[in-house]
Backbone bond lengths (Angstrom), bond angles and torsions (degrees), N, CA, C in turn:
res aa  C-N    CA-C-N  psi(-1)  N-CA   C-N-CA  omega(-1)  CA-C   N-CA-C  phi
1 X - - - 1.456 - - 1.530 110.00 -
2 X 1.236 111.35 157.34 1.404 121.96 169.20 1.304 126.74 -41.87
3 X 1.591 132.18 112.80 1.256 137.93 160.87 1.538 138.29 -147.20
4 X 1.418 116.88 155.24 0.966 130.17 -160.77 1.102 142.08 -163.91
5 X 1.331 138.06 121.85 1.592 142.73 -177.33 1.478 120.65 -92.50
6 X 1.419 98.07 120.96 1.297 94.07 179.95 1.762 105.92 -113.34
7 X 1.263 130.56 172.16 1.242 119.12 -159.67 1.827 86.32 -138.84
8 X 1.267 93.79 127.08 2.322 104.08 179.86 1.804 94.36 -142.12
9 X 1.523 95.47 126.57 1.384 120.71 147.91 1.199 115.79 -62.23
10 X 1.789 109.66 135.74 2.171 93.71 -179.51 1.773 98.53 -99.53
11 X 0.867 87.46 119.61 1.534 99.27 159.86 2.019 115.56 -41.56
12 X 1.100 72.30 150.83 1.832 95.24 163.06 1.505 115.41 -47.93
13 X 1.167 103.10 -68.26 1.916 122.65 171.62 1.074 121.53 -47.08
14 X 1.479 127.07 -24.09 1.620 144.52 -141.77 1.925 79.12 -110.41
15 X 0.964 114.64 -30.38 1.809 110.78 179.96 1.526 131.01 -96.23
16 X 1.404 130.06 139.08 1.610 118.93 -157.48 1.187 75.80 -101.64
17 X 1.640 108.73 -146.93 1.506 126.41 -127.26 1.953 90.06 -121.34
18 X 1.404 116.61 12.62 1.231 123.38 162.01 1.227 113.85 -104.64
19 X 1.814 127.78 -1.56 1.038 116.99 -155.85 1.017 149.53 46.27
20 X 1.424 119.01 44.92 1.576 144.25 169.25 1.669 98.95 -141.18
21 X 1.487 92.96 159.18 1.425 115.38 176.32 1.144 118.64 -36.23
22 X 1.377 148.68 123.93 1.771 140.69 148.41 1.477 121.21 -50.46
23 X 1.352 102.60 132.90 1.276 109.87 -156.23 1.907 99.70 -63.90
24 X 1.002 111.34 -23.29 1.456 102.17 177.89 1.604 127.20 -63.09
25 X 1.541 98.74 -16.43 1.400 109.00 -150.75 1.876 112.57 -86.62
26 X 1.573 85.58 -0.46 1.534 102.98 -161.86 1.919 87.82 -104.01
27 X 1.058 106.37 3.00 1.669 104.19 160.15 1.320 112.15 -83.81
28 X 1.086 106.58 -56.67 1.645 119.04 -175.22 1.189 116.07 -53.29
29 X 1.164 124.27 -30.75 1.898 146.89 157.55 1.482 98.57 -47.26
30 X 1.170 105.02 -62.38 1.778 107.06 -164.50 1.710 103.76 -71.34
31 X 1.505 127.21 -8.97 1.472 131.77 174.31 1.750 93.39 -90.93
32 X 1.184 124.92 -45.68 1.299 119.35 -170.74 1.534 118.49 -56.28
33 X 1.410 100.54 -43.36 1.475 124.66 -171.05 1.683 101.44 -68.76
34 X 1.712 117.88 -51.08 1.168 120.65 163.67 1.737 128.74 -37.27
35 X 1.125 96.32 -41.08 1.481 102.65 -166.99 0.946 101.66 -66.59
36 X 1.872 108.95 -67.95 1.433 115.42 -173.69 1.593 112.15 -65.67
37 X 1.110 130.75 9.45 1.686 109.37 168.05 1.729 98.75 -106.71
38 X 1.434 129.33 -14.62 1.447 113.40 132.95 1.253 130.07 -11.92
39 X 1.626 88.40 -85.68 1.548 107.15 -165.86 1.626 107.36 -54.52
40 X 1.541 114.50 -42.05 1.378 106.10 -174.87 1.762 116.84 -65.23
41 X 1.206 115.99 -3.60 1.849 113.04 -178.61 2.094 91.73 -100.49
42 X 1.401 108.23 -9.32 1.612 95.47 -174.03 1.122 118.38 115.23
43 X 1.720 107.53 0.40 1.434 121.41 -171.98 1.641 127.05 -62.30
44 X 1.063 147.35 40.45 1.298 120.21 -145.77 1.406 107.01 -98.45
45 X 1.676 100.91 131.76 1.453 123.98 -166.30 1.541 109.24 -74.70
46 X 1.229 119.21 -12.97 1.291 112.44 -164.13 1.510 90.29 -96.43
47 X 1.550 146.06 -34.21 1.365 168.82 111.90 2.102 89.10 17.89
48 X 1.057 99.54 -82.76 1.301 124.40 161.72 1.352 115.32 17.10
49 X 1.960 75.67 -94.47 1.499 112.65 179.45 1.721 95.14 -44.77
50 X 0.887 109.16 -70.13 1.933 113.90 -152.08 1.666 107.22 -42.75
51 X 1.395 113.71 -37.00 1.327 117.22 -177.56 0.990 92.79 -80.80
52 X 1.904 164.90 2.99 0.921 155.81 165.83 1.682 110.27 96.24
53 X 1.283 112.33 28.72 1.470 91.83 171.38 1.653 104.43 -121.28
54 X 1.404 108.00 141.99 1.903 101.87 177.20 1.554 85.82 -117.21
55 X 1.475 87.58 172.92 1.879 93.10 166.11 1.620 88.20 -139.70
56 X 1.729 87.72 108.68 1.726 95.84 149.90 1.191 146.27 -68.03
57 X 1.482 135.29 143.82 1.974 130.57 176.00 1.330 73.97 -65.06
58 X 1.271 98.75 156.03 1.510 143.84 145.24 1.431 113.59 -106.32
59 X 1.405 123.11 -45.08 1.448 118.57 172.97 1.652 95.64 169.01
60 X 1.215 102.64 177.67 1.744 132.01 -142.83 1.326 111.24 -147.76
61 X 1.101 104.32 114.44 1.443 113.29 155.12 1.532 137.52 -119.36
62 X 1.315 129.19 133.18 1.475 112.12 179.84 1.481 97.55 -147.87
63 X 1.299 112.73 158.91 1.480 128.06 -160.75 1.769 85.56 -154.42
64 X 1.651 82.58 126.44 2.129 113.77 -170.20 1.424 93.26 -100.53
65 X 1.214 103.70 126.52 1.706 118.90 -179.16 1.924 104.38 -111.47
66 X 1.427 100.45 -49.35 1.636 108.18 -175.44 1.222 97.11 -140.52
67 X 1.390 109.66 172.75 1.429 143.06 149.39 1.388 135.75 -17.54
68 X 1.086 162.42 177.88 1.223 148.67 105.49 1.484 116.28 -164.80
69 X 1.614 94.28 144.41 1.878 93.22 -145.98 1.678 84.25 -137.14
70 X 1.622 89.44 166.07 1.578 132.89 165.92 1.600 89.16 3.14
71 X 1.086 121.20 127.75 1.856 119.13 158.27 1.629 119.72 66.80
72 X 1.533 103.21 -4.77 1.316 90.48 178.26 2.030 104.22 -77.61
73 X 1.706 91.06 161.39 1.538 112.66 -179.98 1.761 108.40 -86.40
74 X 1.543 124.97 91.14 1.460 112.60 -173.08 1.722 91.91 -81.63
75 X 1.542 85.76 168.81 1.759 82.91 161.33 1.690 79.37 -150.46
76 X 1.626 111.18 144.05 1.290 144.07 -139.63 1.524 94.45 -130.07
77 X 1.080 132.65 123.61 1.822 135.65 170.84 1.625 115.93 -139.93
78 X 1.033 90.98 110.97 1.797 114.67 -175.39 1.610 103.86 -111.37
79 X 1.721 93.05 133.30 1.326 85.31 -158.37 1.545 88.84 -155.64
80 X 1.802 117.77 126.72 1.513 115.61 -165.97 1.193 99.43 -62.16
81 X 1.261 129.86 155.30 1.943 114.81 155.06 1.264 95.13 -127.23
82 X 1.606 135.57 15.04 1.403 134.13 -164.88 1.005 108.57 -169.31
83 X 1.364 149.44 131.90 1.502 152.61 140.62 1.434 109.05 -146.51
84 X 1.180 111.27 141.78 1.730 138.42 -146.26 1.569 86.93 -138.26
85 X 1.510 117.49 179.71 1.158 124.65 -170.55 1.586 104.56 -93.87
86 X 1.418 94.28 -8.56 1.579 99.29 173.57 1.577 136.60 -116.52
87 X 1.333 73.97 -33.12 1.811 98.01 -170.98 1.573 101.82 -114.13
88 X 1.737 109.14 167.66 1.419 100.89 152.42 1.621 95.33 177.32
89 X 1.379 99.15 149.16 1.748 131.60 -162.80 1.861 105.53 -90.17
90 X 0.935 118.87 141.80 1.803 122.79 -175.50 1.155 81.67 -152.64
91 X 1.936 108.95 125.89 1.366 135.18 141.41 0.895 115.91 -89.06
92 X 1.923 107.14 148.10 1.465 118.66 173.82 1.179 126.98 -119.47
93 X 0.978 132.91 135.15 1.770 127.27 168.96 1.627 103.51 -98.28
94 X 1.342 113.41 147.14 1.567 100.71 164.39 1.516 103.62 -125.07
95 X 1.190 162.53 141.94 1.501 162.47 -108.57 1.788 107.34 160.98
96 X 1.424 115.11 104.18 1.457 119.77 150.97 1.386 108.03 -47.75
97 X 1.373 113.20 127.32 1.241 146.72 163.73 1.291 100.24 -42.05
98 X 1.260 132.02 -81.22 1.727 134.25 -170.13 1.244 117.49 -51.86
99 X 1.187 126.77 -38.97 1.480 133.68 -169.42 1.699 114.67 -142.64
100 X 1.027 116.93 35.78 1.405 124.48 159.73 2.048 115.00 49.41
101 X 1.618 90.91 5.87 1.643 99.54 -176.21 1.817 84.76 -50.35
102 X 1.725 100.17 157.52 1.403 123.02 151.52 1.369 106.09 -95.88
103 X 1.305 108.39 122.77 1.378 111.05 -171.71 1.802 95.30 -107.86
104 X 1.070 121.92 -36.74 1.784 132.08 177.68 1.260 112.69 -138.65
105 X 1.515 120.06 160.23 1.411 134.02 -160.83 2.220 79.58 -163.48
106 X 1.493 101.62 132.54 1.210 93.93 -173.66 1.450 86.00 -160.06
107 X 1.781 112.12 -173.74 1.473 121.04 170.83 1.302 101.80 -162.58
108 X 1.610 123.00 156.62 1.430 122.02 140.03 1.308 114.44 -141.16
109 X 1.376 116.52 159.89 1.297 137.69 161.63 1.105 123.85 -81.70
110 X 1.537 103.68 161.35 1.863 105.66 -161.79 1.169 93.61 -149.66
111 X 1.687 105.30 140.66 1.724 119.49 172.49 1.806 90.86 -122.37
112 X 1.579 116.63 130.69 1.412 120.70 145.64 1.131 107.36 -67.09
113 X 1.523 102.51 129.55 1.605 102.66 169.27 1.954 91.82 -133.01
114 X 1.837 87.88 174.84 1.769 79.64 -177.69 1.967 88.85 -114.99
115 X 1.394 116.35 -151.43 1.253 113.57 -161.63 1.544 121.11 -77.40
116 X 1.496 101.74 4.09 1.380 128.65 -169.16 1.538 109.75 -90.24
117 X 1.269 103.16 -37.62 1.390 121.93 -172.47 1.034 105.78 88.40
118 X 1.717 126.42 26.62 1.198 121.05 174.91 1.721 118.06 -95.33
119 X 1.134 119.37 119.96 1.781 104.72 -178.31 1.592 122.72 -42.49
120 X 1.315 116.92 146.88 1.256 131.33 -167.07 1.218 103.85 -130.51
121 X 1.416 106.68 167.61 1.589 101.54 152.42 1.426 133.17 -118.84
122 X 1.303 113.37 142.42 1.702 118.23 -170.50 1.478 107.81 -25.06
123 X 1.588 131.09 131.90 1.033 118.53 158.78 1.464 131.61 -75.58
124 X 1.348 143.49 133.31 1.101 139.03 -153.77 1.440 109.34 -66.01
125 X 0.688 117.76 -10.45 2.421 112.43 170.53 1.505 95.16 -92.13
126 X 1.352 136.18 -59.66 1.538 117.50 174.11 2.099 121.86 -47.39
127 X 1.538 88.37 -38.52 1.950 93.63 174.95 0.853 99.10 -94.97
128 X 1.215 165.74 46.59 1.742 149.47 78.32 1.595 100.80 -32.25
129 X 1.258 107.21 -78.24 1.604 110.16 -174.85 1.382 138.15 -46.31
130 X 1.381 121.55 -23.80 1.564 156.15 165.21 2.009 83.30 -76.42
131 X 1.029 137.73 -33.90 1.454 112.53 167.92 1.095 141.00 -102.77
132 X 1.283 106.59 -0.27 1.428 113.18 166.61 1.360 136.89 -56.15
């Protein structure tokens, strides 16, 4: 199945008033990481879009192991473990750069939908690529 590491500096903004990451921000990681392990099989979502297919969350999960602050190097890994003709599941790891800590362990679900928001099914040149 599909995978991939992507590597994000945390911003300044990305940290509250304890100086560590916001817990929200480690979603947006797991969309970043998504995209780009797309893009790395040839995927392009915006390509996607035009032929009418989106892929909706269904829902999210993430589970906080450590820390991660101001300047640290994450590296982000999204990785299919599921795709159906309709649906499909992406795991995440999230990992400090310097020391290999697991900082997150997360997931989401995915509905193809077309511009209707009605479910579809994967077209077969994108689900080749979702299995690699």
């Amino acid at each position: 199945m599909l995978q991939h590491t992507t590597q994000i500096r945390v911003r300044y903004a990305e940290t509250d008033q304890m100086g560590v990451v916001y817990h929200a921000n480690y979603v947006v990681w797991m969309e970043v990481g998504r995209v780009e392990a797309m893009r790395s099989a040839g995927l392009n979502y915006a390509e996607m879009e035009k032929e009418g297919i989106r892929v909706a969350v269904l829902g999210v999960e993430v589970d906080y192991r450590a820390a991660a602050r101001y300047d640290d190097l994450v590296n982000v890994t999204a990785k299919v473990v599921e795709v159906q003709s309709r649906k499909m599941r992406i795991e995440y790891e999230i990992h400090r750069a310097s020391d290999q800590v697991l900082l997150a362990t997360g997931a989401t679900r995915h509905l193809f939908i077309n511009h209707d928001l009605k479910p579809v099914r994967c077209p077969d040149k994108y689900y080749v690529l979702f299995k690699i």
